[in-house]
N, C-alpha and C positions, 0 to 999 in steps of 0.2 A: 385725374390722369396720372398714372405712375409709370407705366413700361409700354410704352406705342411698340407695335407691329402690324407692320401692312405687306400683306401676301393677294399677288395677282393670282386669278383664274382665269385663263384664257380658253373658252371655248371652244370647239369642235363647230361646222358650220349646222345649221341647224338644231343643235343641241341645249339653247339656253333658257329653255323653258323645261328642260329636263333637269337641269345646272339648279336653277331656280327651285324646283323643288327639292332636290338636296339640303339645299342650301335649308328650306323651312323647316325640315325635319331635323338635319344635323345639328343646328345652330340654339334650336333648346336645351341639346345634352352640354353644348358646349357655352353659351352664356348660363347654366346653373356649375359649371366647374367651376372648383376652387379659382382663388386668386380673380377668376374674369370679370372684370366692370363694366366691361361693354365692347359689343362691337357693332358695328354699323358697315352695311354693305351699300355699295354703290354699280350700276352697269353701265359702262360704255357700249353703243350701240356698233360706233365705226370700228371695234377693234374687237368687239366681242370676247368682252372681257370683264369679270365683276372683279374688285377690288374689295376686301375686307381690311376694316380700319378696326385693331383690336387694340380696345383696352385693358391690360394684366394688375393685379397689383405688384409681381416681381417680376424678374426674367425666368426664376425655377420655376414660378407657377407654369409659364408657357411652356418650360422646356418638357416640363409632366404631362402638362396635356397633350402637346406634342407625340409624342411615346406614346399616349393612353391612344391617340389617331391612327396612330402606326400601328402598332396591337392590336387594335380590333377591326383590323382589314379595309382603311380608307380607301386605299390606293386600289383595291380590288374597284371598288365602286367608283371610283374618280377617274380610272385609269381610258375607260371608254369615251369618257364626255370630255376630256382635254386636251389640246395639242400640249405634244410634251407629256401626257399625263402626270401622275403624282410628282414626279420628279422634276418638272416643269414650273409646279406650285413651289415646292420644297428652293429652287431656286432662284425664285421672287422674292424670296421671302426677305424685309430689310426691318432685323430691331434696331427700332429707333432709340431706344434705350429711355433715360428719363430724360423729361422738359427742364431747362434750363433758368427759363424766363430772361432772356438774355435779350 
């Protein structure tokens, strides 16, 4: 683990099996991005809500991918399936920076 970030998804009612498969198609392009070591998704059912636990190896790795999301029209596709839409996600989002072992 180098650079944790965790960005909430907060669903739309009915929509999380639509979410869901976003998620399996997106999530190829973006755990083969540069820097990505992993992410791992989790759902909340009472809040309807998936949470991505992403591992980067930098902060610029993220902040590229980021951009490379944004440019090629996330938020087009995100924007229906979310309370809040893209911008919703965009303000979840908490880098945690690097682990400390503290």
């Amino acid at each position: 683990m180098e650079y944790l970030v965790i960005a909430d998804f907060k669903v739309n009612d009915g929509m999380a099996d639509d979410m869901a498969n976003v998620f399996k198609e997106a999530l190829v392009d973006t755990r083969a991005f540069e820097g990505c070591n992993a992410i791992d998704v989790y759902y909340e059912e009472k809040t309807n809500t998936f949470t991505l636990i992403e591992d980067w190896a930098t902060l610029e790795n993220y902040e590229t991918y980021l951009q490379w999301r944004i440019d090629t029209g996330i938020a087009d596709i995100l924007n229906p399936l979310l309370v809040g839409g893209w911008d919703g996600v965009v303000s979840s989002v908490k880098r945690l920076g690097i682990p400390k072992g503290i």
